[in-house]
GUKOL-915288 format. One line per 8 residues: their letters; for each residue x, y, z of C-alpha. Coordinates in nm, 2 decimals, always signed. Layout:
N
a) X/Y/Z ~ ...
! end
This chain:
501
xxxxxxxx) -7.69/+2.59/-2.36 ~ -7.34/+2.75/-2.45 ~ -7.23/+2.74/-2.08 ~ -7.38/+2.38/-2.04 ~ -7.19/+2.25/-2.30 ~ -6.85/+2.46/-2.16 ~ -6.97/+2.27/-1.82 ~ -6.96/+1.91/-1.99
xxxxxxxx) -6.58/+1.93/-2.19 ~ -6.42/+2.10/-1.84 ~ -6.56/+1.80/-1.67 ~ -6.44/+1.52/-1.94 ~ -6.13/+1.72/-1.95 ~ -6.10/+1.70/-1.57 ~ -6.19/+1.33/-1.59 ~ -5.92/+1.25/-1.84
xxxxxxxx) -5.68/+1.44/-1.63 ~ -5.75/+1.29/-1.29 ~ -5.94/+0.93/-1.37 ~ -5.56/+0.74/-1.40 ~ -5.43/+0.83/-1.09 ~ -5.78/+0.80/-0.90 ~ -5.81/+0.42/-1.07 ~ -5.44/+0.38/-0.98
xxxxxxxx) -5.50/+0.49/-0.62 ~ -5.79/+0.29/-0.58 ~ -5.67/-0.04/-0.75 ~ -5.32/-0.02/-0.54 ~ -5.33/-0.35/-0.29 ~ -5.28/-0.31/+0.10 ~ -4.95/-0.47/+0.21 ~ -4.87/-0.83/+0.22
xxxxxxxx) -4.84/-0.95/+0.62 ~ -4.48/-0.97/+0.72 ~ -4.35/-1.34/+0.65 ~ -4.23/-1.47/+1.03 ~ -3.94/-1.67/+1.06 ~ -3.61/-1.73/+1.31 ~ -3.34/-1.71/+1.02 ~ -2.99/-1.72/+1.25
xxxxxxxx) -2.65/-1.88/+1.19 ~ -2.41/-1.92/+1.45 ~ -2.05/-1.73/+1.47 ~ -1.78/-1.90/+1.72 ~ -1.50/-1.76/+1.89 ~ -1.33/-2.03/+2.01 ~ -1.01/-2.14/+1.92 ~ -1.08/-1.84/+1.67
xxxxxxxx) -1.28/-2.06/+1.43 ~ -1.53/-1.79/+1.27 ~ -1.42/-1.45/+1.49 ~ -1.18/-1.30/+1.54 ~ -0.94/-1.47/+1.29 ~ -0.65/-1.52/+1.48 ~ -0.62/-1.39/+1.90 ~ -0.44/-0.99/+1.94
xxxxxxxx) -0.58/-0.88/+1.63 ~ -0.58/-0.48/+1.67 ~ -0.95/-0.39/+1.78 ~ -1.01/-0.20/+1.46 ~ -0.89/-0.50/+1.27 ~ -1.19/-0.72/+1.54 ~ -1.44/-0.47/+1.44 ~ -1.38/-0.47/+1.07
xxxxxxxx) -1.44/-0.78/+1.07 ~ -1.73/-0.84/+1.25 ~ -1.90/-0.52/+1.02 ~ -1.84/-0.73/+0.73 ~ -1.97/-1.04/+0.88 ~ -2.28/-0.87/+1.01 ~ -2.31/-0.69/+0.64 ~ -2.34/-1.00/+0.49
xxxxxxxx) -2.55/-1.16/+0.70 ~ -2.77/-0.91/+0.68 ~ -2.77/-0.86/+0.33 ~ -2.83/-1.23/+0.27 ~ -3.16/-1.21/+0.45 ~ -3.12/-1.29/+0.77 ~ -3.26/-1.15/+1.07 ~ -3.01/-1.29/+1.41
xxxxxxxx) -2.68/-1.41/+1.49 ~ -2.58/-1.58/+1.76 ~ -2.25/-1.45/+1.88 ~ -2.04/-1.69/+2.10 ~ -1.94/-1.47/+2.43 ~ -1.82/-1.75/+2.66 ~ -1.65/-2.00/+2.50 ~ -1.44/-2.10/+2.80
xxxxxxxx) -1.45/-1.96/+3.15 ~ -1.36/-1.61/+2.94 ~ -1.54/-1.31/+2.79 ~ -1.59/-1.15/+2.51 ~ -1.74/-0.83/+2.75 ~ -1.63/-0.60/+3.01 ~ -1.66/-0.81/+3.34 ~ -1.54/-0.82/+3.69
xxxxxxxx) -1.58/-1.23/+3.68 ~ -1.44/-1.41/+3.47 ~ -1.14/-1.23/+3.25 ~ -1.10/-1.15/+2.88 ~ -1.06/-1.40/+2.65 ~ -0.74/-1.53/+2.51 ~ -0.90/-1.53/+2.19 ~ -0.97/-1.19/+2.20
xxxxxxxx) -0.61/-1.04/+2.26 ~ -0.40/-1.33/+2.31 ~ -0.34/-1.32/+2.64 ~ -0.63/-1.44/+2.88 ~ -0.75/-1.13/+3.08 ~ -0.55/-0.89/+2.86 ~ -0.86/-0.61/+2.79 ~ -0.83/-0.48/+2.42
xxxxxxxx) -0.60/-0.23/+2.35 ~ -0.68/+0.07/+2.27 ~ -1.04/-0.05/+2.45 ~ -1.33/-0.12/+2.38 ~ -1.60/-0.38/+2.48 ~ -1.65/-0.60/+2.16 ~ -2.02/-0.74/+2.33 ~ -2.11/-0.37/+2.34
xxxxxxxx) -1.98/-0.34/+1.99 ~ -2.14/-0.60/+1.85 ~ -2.53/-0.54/+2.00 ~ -2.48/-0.20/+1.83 ~ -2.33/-0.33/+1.49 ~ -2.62/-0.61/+1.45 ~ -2.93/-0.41/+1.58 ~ -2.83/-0.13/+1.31
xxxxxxxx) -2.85/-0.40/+1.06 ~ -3.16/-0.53/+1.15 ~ -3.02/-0.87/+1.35 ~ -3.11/-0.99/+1.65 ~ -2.82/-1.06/+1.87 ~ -2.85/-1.39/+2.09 ~ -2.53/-1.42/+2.31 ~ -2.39/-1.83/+2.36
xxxxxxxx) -2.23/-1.92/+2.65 ~ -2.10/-2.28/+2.70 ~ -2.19/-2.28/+3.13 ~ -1.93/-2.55/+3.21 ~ -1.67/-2.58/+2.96 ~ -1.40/-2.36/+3.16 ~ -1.05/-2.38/+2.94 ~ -0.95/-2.55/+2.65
xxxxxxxx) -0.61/-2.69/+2.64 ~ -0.48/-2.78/+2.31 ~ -0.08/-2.86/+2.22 ~ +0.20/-2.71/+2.42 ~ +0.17/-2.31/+2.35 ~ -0.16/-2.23/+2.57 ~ -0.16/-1.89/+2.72 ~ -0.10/-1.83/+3.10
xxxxxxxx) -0.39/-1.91/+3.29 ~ -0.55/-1.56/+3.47 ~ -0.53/-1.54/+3.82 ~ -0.91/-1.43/+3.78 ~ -1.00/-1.76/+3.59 ~ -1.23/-1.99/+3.78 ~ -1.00/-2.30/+3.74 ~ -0.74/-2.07/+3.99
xxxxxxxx) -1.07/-1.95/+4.20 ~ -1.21/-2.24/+4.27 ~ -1.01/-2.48/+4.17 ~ -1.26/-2.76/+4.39 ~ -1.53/-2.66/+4.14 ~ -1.31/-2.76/+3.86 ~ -1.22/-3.16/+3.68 ~ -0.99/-3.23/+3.43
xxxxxxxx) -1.13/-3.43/+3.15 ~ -1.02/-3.45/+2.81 ~ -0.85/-3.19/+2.65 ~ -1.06/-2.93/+2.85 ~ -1.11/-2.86/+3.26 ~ -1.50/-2.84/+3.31 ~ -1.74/-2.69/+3.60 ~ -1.87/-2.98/+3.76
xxxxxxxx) -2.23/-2.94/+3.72 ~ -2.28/-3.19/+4.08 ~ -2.10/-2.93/+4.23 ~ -2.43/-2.71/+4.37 ~ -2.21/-2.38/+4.40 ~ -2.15/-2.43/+4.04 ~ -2.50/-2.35/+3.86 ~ -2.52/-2.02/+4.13
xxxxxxxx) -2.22/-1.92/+3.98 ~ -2.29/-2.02/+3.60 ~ -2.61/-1.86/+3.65 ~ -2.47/-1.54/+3.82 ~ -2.23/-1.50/+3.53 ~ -2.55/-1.53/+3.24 ~ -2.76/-1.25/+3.43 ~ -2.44/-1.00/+3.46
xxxxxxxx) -2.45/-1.00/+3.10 ~ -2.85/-0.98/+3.06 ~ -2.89/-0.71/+3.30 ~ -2.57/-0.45/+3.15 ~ -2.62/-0.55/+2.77 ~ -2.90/-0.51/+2.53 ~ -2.90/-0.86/+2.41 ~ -3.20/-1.01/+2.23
xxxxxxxx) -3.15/-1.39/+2.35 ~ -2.94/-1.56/+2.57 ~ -2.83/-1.94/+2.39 ~ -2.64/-2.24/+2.53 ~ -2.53/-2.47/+2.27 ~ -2.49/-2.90/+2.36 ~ -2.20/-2.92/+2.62 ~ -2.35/-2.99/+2.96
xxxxxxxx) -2.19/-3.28/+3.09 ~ -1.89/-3.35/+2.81 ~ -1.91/-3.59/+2.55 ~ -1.74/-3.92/+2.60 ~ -1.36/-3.91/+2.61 ~ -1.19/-4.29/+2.53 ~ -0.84/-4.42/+2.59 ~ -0.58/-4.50/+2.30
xxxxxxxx) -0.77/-4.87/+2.34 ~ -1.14/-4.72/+2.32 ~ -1.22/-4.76/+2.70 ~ -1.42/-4.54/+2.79 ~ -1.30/-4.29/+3.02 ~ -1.53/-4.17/+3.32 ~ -1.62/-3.83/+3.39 ~ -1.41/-3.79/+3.72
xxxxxxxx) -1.72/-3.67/+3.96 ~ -1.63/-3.90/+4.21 ~ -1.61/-3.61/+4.48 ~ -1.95/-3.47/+4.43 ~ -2.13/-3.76/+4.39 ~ -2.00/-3.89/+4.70 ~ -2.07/-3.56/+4.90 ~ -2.40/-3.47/+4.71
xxxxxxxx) -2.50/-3.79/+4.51 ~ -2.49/-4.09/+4.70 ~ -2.76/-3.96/+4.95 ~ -2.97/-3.82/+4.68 ~ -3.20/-4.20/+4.62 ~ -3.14/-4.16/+4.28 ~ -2.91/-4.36/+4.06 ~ -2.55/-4.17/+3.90
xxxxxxxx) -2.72/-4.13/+3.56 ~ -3.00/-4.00/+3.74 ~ -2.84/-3.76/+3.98 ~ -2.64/-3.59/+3.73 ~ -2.97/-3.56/+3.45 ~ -3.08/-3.39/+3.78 ~ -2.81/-3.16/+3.82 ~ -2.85/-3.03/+3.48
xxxxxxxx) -3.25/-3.02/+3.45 ~ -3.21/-2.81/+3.79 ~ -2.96/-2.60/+3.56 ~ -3.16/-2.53/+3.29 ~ -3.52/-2.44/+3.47 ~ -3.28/-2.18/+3.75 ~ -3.14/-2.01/+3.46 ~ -3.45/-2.01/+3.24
xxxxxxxx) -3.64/-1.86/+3.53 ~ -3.37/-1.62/+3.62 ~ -3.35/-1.48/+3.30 ~ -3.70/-1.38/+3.28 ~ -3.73/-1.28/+3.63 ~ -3.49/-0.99/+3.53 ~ -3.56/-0.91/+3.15 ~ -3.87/-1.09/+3.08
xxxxxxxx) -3.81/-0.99/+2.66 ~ -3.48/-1.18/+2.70 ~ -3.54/-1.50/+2.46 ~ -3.37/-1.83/+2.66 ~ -3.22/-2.08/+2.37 ~ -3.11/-2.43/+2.39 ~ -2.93/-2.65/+2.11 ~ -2.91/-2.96/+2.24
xxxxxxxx) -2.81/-3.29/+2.05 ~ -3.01/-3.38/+1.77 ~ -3.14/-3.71/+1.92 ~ -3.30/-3.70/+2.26 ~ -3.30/-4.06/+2.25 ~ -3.20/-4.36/+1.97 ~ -3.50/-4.49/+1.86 ~ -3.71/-4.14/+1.88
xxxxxxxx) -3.85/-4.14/+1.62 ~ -3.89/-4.51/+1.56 ~ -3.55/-4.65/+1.40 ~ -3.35/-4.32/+1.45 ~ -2.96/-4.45/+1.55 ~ -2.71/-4.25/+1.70 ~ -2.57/-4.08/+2.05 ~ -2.81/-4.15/+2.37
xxxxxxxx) -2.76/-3.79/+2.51 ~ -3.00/-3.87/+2.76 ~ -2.76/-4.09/+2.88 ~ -2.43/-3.99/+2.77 ~ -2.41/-3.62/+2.83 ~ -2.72/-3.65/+3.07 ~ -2.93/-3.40/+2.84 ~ -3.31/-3.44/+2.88
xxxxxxxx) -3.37/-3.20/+2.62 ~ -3.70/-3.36/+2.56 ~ -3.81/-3.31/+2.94 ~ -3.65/-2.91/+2.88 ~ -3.87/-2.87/+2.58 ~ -4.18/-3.04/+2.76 ~ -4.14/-2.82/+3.06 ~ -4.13/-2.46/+2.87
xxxxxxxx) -3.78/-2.43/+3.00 ~ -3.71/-2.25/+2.70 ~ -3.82/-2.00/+2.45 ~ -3.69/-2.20/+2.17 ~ -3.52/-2.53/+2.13 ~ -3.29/-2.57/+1.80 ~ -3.20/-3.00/+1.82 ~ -2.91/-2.95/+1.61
xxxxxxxx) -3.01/-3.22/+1.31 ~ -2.69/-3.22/+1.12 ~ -2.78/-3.49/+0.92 ~ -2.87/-3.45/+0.53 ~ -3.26/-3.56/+0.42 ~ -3.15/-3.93/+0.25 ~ -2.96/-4.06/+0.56 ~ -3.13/-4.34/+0.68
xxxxxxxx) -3.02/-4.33/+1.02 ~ -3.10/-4.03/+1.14 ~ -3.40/-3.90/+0.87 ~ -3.41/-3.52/+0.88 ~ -3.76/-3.52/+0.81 ~ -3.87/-3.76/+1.12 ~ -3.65/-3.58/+1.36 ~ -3.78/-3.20/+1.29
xxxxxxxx) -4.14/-3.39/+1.33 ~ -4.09/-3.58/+1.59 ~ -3.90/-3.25/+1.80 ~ -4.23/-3.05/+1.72 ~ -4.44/-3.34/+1.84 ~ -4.23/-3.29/+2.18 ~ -4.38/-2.95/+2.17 ~ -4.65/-2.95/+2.43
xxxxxxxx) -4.62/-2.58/+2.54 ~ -4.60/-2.46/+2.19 ~ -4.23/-2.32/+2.24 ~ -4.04/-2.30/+1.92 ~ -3.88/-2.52/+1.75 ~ -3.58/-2.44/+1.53 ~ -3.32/-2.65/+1.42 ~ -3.00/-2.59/+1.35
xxxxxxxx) -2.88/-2.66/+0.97 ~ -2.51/-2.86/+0.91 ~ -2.45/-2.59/+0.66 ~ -2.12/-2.68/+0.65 ~ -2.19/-2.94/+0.47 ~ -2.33/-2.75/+0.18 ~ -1.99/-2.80/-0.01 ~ -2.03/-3.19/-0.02
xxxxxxxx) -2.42/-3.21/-0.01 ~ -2.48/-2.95/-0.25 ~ -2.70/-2.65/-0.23 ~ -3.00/-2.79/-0.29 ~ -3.00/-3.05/+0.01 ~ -2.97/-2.69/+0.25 ~ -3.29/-2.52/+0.03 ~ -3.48/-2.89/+0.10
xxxxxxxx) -3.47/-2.85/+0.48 ~ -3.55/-2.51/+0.52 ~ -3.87/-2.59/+0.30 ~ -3.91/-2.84/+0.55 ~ -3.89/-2.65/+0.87 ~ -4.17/-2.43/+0.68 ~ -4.42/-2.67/+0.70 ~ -4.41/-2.69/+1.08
xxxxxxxx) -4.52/-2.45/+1.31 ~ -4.30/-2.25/+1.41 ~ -4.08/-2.15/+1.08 ~ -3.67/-2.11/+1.16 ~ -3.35/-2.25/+1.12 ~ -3.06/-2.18/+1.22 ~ -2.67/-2.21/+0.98 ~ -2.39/-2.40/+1.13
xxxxxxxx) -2.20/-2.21/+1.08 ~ -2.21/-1.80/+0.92 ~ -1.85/-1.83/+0.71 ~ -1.98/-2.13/+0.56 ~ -2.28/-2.01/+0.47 ~ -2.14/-1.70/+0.33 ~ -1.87/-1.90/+0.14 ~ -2.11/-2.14/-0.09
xxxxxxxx) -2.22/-1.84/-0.30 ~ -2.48/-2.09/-0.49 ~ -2.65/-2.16/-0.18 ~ -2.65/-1.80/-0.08 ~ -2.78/-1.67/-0.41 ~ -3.03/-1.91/-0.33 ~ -3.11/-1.77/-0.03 ~ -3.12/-1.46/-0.08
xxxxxxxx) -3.31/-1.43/-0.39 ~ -3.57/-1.71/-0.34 ~ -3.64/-1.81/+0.05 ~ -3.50/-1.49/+0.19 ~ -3.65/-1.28/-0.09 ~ -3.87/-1.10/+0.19 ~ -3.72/-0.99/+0.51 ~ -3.85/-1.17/+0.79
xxxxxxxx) -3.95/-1.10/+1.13 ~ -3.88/-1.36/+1.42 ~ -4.20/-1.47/+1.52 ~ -4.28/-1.32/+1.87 ~ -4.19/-1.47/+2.20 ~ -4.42/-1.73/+2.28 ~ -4.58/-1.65/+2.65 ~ -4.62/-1.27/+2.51
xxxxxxxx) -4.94/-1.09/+2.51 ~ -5.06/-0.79/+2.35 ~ -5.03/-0.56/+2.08 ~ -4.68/-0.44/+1.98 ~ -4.57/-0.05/+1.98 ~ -4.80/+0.19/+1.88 ~ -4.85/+0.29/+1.51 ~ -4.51/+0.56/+1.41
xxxxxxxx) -4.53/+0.90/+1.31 ~ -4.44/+0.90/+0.89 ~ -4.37/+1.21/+0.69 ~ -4.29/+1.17/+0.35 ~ -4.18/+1.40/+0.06 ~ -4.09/+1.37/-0.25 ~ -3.84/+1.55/-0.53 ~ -3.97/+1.75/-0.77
xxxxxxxx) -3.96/+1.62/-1.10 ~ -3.76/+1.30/-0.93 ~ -3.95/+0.97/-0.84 ~ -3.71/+0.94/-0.52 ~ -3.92/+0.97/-0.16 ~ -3.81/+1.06/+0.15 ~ -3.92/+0.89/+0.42 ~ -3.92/+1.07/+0.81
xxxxxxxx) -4.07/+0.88/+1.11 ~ -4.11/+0.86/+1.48 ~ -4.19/+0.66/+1.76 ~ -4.60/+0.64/+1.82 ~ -4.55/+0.66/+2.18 ~ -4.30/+0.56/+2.41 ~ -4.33/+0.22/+2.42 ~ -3.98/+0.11/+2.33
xxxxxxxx) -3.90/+0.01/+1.94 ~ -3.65/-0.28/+1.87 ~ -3.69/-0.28/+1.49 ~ -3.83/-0.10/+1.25 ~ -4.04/-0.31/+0.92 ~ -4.02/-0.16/+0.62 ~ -4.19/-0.24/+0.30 ~ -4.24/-0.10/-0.02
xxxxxxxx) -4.45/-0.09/-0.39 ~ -4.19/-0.01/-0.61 ~ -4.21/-0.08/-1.05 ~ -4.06/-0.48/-0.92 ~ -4.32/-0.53/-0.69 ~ -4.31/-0.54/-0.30 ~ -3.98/-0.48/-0.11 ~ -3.97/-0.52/+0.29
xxxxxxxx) -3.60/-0.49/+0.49 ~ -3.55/-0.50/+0.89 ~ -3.42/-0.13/+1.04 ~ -3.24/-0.08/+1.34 ~ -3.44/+0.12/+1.57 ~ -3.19/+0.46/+1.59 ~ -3.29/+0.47/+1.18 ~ -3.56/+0.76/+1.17
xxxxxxxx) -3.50/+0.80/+0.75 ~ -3.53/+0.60/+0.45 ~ -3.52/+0.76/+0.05 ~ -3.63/+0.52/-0.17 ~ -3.68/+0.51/-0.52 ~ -4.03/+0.52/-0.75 ~ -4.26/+0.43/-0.44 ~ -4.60/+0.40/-0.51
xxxxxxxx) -4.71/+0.27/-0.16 ~ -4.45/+0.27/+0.19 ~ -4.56/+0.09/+0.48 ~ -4.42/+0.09/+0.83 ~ -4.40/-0.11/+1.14 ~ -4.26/-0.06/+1.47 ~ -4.16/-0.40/+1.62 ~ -4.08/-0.42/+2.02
xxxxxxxx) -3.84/-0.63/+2.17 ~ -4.06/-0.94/+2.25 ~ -4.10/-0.97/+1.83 ~ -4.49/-0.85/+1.86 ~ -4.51/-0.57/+1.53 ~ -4.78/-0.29/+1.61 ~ -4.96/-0.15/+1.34 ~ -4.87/-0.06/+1.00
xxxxxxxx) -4.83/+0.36/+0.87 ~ -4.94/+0.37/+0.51 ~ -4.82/+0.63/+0.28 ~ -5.02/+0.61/-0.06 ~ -4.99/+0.87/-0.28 ~ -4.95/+1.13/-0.09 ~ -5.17/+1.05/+0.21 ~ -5.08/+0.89/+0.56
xxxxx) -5.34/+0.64/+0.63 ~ -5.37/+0.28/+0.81 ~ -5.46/+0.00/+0.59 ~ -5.86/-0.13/+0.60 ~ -5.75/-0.45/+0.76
! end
């Protein structure tokens, strides 16, 4: 009797001991999914407008920089940037075709002194951070000449190469696209940079053939062709207009194919034009860039051309011309191959529009399909601190992943390798992982149960450590470069487990 009764208080004193951490353990919740959405804002070098700030800036000055802009994108919540690395016939990168950029050092094909390759720089700096890194070229926009004091022309440029190739129009001198050398050679200069960097997206913005230039009396000057059509054109059956829509849908499917012919994970993105036609939707005004810069975008979009198409709707939700609202739905009607659709944002407009015009239309482009936007432009977004606070603590509260490339099959890496300890008589944990397998890891998804609920952040790949503070439940991901995440590492209380699901 006296040793049953000893029996029964050990085990209500072993209940009361244990029973709150066994309910907690058990009434813990698995992991939310990872939210999926292309959040990206676009950083220009030209004419210096976003980076660097002015041309022969010392490189540690160009870096600094670019760390801070890549910290606060980041920070803010989102997940790419989309880094200009051709603006003009020049690069941004090491290459033995076109020379360095004016922009870059001041003097075109100058190389940075003391060196280093800023592309190079910048894949590293934004996959540490968690940031995709698509890399813009403008294919036939070759120099841009602007007031008296433009640097010397490089002997390596193509305008002094092949100067045939080349038409003055404008302020600028641009590839002619009827010229069939030229794609081989626009084409040749995107795959240089695909095959020796680690880029996550290659992305052409809306210059194919240029916008309309007009005399001091509004005539309308002609793009001055004239040559090519009359070597290449006149014997193709097919009207001018048609000929050189021709010229750049041939364009856009070579490179597209090109691209994934040598790194299939490469994502291909276009921006063209916000209107592919007035009238599309019904009672949409504005530019025909079918017609005027000879941009079937729609026909790209159709055709899979693409990985993602971002129509850049810079118009605010009350215009009545050109209804953000219709547009996005009438792009992701276009949408037959279920590529993505994400537009880009005229968030430099916030200032005038106000903050809550920018939150409206990314609420909108998350009721479509395919959730992303992208921010014309990264310094204005970072400089309308209501919008950002906005951002970053409401829509961008959980770090998102880009959804995965659309043709791409299969499960993503395998499942990492998590140790975890903890301080004694601290609530920090210290968090150790590995690869699952060799299969290779672009990111790293992080999330964790903390006393304020969930937290989730994007991790470079190199990271292999975390310490985070009063964890109750860690969960890890391993994403690969096509966006597909593998399976999720649980830690819970002290055990390593995958989640029932």
């Amino acid at each position: 009797m006296m040793r049953s009764a000893l029996t029964s208080q050990l085990f209500l004193y072993l209940v009361r001991i244990l029973a709150p951490g066994l309910a907690s353990a058990e009434s813990l919740p698995d992991p939310p999914e990872p939210p999926y959405e292309f959040r990206a804002a676009w950083i220009a070098t030209v004419r210096n407008l976003h980076w660097p700030s002015r041309p022969g800036l010392a490189p540690s000055a160009q870096q600094a920089e670019l760390r801070r802009l890549f910290d606060a994108a980041a920070q803010s919540g989102l997940n790419a940037v989309i880094l200009q690395v051709r603006p003009a016939g020049d690069a941004f990168y090491r290459s033995e075709i076109e020379p360095w950029s004016p922009y870059l050092t001041g003097q075109m094909g100058q190389p940075p002194e003391p060196f280093y390759d800023p592309l190079a720089f910048a894949v590293r700096e934004a996959h540490a951070r968690g940031l995709e890194l698509h890399a813009w070229f403008n294919p036939f926009r070759v120099l841009v000449r602007v007031g008296a004091t433009n640097p010397a022309v490089s002997s390596q440029h193509i305008s002094r190469v092949r100067p045939e190739w080349v038409r003055s129009y404008g302020p600028y001198l641009w590839l002619d696209p009827g010229e069939p050398s030229v794609a081989d050679y626009v084409i040749q200069i995107v795959l240089d940079v695909v095959r020796r960097y680690d880029i996550d997206g290659v992305h052409l913005d809306d210059y194919f053939y240029p916008y309309p230039e007009r005399t001091n009396d509004q005539q309308l000057v002609p793009f001055p062709d004239d040559s090519s059509w009359d070597r290449h054109g006149r014997t193709a059956g097919l009207s001018r207009d048609d000929w050189r829509r021709r010229n750049v849908d041939g364009f856009v499917q070579r490179l597209y194919q090109a691209v994934k012919e040598t790194r299939p994970t490469v994502r291909v993105g276009l921006s063209p034009f916000g209107i592919w036609r007035p009238d599309h939707p019904k009672g949409v005004r504005g530019l025909d860039a079918y017609n005027v810069l000879y941009a079937d975008s729609r026909k790209w979009l159709q055709e899979g051309w693409l990985d993602y198409c971002a129509p850049q709707l810079y118009w605010p939700t009350t215009a009545r011309d050109q209804p953000f609202a219709d547009l996005l739905a009438w792009w992701h009607k276009q949408n037959r191959p279920r590529r993505h659709v994400w537009p880009g944002l005229n968030t430099a407009r916030a200032m005038d529009w106000g903050a809550d015009e920018i939150i409206q239309q990314v609420r909108f482009t998350r009721r479509t399909p395919s959730a992303g936007h992208i921010h014309w432009h990264l310094p204005a977004l970072l400089q309308h601190t209501n919008l950002l606070w906005r951002l970053k603590h409401e829509l961008y509260r959980d770090a998102a992943l880009v959804p995965p490339l659309p043709d791409s099959t299969g499960p993503g890496p395998a499942r990492p390798r998590l140790e975890v300890g903890t301080e004694p008589g601290a609530s920090r944990v210290h968090l150790h992982w590995q690869p699952g397998d060799r299969t290779q890891v672009r990111f790293w998804y992080l999330q964790v149960l903390g006393p304020e609920g969930w937290q989730s952040r994007r991790l470079g790949s190199e990271t292999r450590s975390w310490r985070v503070p009063q964890a109750r439940i860690v969960c890890l991901r391993a994403v690969g470069p096509n966006g597909r995440a593998g399976p999720v590492v649980l830690w819970r209380r002290g055990s390593v487990a995958s989640p029932k699901r």
